[in-house]
C-alpha positions as CSV (number, residue, x, y, z in Angstrom):
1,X,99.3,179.6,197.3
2,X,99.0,177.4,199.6
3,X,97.2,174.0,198.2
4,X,98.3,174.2,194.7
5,X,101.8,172.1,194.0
6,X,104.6,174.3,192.2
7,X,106.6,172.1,190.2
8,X,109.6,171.1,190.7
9,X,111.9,174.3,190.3
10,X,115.1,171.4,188.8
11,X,113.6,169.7,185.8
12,X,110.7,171.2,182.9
13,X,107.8,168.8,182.6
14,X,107.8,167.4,179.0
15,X,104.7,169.3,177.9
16,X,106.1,172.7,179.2
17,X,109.3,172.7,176.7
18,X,109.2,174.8,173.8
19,X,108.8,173.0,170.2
20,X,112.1,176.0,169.1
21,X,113.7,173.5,172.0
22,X,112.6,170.3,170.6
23,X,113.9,171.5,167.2
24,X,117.1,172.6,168.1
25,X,117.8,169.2,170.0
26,X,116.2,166.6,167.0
27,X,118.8,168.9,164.5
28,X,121.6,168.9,167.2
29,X,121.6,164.7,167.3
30,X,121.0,164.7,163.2
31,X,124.3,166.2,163.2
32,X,125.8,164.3,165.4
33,X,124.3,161.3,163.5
34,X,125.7,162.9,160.3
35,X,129.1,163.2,161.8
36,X,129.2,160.0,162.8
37,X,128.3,158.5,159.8
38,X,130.8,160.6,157.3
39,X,133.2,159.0,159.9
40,X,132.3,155.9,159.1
41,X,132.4,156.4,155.2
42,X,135.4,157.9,155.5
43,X,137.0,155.5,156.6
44,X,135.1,152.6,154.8
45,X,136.7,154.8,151.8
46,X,140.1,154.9,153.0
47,X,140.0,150.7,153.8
48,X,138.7,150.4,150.1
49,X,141.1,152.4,148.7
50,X,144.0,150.3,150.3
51,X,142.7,147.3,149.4
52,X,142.0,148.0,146.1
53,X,146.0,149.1,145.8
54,X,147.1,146.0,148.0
55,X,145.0,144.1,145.2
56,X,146.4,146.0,142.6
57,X,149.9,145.2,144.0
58,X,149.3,141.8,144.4
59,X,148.4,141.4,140.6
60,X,151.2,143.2,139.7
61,X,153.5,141.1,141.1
62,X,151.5,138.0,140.1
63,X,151.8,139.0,136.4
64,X,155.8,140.0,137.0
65,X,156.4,136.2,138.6
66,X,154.2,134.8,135.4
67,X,156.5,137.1,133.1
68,X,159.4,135.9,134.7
69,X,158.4,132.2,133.7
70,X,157.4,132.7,130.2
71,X,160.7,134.1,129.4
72,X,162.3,130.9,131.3
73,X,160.4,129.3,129.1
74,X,160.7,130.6,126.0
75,X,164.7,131.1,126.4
76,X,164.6,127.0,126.7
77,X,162.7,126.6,124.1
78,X,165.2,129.2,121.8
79,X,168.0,127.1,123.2
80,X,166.0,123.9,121.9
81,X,165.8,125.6,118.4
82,X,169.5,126.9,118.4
83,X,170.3,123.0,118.8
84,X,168.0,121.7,116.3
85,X,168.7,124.1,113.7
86,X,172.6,123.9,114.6
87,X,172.2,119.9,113.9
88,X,169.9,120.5,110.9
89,X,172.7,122.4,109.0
90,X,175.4,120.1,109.8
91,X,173.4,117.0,108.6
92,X,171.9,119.5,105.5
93,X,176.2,120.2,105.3
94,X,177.2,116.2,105.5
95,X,174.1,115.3,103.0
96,X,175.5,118.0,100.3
97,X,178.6,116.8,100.3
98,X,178.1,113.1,99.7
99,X,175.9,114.1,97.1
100,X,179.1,116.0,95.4
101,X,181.4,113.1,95.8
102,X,179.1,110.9,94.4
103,X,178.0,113.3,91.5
104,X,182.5,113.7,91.0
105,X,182.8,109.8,91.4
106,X,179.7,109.8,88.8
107,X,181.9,112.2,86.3
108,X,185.4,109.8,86.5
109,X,182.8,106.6,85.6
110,X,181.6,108.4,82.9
111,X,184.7,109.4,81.5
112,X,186.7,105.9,82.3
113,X,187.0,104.3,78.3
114,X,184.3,100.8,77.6
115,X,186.7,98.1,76.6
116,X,184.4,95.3,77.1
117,X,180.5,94.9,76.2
118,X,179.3,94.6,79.8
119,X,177.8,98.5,80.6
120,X,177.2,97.8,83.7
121,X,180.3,97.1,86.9
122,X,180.8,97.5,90.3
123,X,181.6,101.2,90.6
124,X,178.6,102.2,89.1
125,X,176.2,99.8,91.3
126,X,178.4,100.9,93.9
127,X,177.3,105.3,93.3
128,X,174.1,104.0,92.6
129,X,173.3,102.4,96.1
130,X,175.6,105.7,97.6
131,X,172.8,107.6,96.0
132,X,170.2,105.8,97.0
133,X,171.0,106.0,100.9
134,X,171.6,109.7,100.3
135,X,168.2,109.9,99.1
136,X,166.7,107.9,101.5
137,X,168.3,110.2,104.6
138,X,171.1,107.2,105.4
139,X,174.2,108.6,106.2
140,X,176.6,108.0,103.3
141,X,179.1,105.1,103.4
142,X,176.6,103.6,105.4
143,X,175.6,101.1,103.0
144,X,179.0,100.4,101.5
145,X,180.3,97.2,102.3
146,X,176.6,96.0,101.5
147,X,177.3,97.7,98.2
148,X,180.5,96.6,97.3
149,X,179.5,93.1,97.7
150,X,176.4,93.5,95.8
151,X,178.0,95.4,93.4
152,X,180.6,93.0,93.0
153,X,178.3,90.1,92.0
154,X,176.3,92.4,89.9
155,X,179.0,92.8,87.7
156,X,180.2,89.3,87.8
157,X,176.4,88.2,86.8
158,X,176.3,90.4,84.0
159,X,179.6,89.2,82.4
160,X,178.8,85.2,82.5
């Protein structure tokens, strides 16, 4: 024929393909749409995975370093308390025993004969200012020479 145009024998015209071919392509690029999209999640998985363990890790070794400083720490402070106590039961020690000297001192006063009317002399002013400062936390001996002397006239006032 003559007048009438064949088409071109290369290419299809649009409105001459086949739905079946229209179907199989639309299914063939959903697949390769698919494809490329598990790709992606698969690897958006993976990253979160390792940095959820790089976070993990981090943490971990935060809480190690903040361990590490509260056991500083609190060995200081049992080092503090091993002092105090240590100084506690030497001064608790030193306290005890000026309280037995005076309460032997106490015993040899009380024992000692009366040969004059005056009940009151300078020993026993003296063990009662000793047990006074005990009392009051002073170290004892502390408040001796103040003693002595006030002891001293004490006794001499009570005898005029």
């Amino acid at each position: 024929m003559p007048g009438i145009r064949q088409p071109h024998p290369v290419g299809v015209a649009m409105s001459e393909k086949k739905p079946i071919d229209l179907i199989h392509a639309a299914t063939g690029i959903a697949f390769a749409v698919s494809a490329c999209l598990s790709a992606y999640c698969i690897g958006v998985g993976n990253g979160v995975k390792q940095g959820r363990a790089e976070e993990r890790l981090a943490v971990a070794q935060q809480t190690d370093a903040a361990q590490v400083a509260v056991n500083q720490a609190a060995a200081a402070l049992q080092t503090k308390i091993d002092q105090l106590a240590g100084q506690a039961a030497q001064t608790e020690a030193a306290r005890q025993s000026a309280v037995r000297e005076n309460r032997n001192a106490s015993q040899e006063i009380l024992t000692r004969p009366v040969y004059s009317a005056v009940c009151v002399d300078a020993d026993e002013v003296r063990l009662l200012d000793q047990a006074a400062d005990i009392a009051n936390g002073n170290p004892a001996g502390e408040g001796l020479a103040r003693s002595a002397d006030a002891a001293s006239a004490t006794a001499k006032a009570a005898t005029h």
